[in-house]
N, C-alpha and C positions, 0 to 999 in steps of 0.2 A: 515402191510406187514412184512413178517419173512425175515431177512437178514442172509443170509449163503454165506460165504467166507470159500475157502481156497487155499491155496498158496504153493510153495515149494521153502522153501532158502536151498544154498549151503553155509555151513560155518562150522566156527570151534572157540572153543573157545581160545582166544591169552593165554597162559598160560607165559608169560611174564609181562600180565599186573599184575597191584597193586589190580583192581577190576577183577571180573569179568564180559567178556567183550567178546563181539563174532560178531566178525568180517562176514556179509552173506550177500546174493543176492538173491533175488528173480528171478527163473531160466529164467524170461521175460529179466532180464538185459544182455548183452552182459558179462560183468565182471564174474558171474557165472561159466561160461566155462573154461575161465582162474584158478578160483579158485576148479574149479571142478578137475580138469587136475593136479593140484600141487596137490592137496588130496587124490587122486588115486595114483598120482606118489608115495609119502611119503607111503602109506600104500600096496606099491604093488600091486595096481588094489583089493585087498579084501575091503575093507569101505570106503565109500562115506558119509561124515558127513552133516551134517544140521538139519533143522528141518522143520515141515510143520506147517503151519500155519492155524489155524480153529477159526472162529470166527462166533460168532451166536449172532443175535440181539446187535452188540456193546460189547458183552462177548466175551474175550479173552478165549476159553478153550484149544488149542494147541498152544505154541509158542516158544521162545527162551528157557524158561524153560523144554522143553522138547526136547532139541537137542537131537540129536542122534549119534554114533558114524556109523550108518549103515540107511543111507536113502529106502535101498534097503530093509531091513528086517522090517523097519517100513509101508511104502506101501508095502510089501507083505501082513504083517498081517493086514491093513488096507482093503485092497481088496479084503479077506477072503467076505467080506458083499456082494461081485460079484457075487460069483460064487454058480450056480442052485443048488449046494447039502448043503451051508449053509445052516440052518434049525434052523436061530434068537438066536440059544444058547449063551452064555456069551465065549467069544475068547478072547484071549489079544491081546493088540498091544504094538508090539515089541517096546522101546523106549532103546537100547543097550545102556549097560552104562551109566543110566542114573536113581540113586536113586533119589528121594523115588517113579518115574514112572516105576519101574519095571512090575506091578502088574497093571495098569492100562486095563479096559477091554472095550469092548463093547458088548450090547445084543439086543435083538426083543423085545418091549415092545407093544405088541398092536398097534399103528401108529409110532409108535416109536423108536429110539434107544436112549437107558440108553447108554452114556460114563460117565465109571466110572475113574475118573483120580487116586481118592485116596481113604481110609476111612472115607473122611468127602465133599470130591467133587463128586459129579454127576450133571451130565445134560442129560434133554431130547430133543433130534433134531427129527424134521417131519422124517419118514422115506423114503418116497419117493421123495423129495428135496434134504435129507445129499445122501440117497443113486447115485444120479444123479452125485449131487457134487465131488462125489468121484470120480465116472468114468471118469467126464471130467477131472480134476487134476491128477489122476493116470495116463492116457493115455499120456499127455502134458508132464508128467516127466519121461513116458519110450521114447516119440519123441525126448525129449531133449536130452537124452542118447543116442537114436540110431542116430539125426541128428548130433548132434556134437562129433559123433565118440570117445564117451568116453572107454577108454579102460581097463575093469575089468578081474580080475581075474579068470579064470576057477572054484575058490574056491567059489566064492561071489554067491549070490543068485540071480546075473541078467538074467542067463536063464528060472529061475523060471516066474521071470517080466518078459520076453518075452514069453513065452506060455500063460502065463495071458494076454497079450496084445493081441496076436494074436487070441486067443480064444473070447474077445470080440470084435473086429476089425469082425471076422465071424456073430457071431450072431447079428449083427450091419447089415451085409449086406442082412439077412433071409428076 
């Protein structure tokens, strides 16, 4: 049996500390909301930092290391694999600010999606399991956004996430 996880923390790296060190919540925890609200405040409603979490068969392929300084730009490009007019080609996903995942992509492989993290990391995930996964986790983190009344910027790309949501929220109800 294939095991596909993925998750979304709210967090930020402590740039205080000696190591590197990042402080996050899984947006299931109450705590998240608090730390989601200070990060949006500090950044004027434009970025929402964390990172999402993907892990497949006990491999870690998305995690801390791939924080992001914009959760909203990361599930947008991730959600890219939604929407009826992708057509499986090679897209990045966004991971802002954050070398050597600049470049990191995903594509259609037959059953398949190639995420490519780097020039020497790829993985192949079932296409119609990572694809499901996605939907359910991308949805759960624009609800967490619109139930806990997070408050972004006009600038930020949350109305994007909202057309995206809503647009599958529709074809959910066909």
């Amino acid at each position: 049996m294939n095991k596909l996880k993925i998750e979304t923390f709210i967090g930020e790296e402590d740039l205080m500390a000696l190591v590197n060190k990042i402080e996050s919540y899984p947006i299931t925890n109450p705590l998240a909301v608090e730390k989601a609200q200070k990060i949006l405040e500090e950044n004027e409603g434009d970025y929402l930092c964390g990172f999402i979490s993907l892990i497949y068969n006990n491999v870690v392929i998305f995690g801390e290391e791939q924080i992001t300084e914009s959760l909203l730009d990361t599930w947008s490009s991730l959600s890219n694999i939604l929407d009826s007019r992708y057509d499986g080609s090679k897209e990045e996903i966004n991971f802002l600010d954050n070398y050597p995942y600049y470049y990191t992509t995903i594509q259609e492989i037959d059953q398949f999606y190639e995420i490519q993290l780097d020039s020497s990391q790829r993985y192949l995930l079932p296409k119609e399991p990572f694809k499901k996964e996605v939907k359910k986790e991308f949805l759960k983190f624009v609800e967490f956004c619109k139930n806990e009344k997070l408050e972004f910027s006009e600038d930020s790309s949350y109305r994007g996430l909202l057309d995206t949501y809503e647009k599958l929220l529709r074809l959910e109800d066909r």
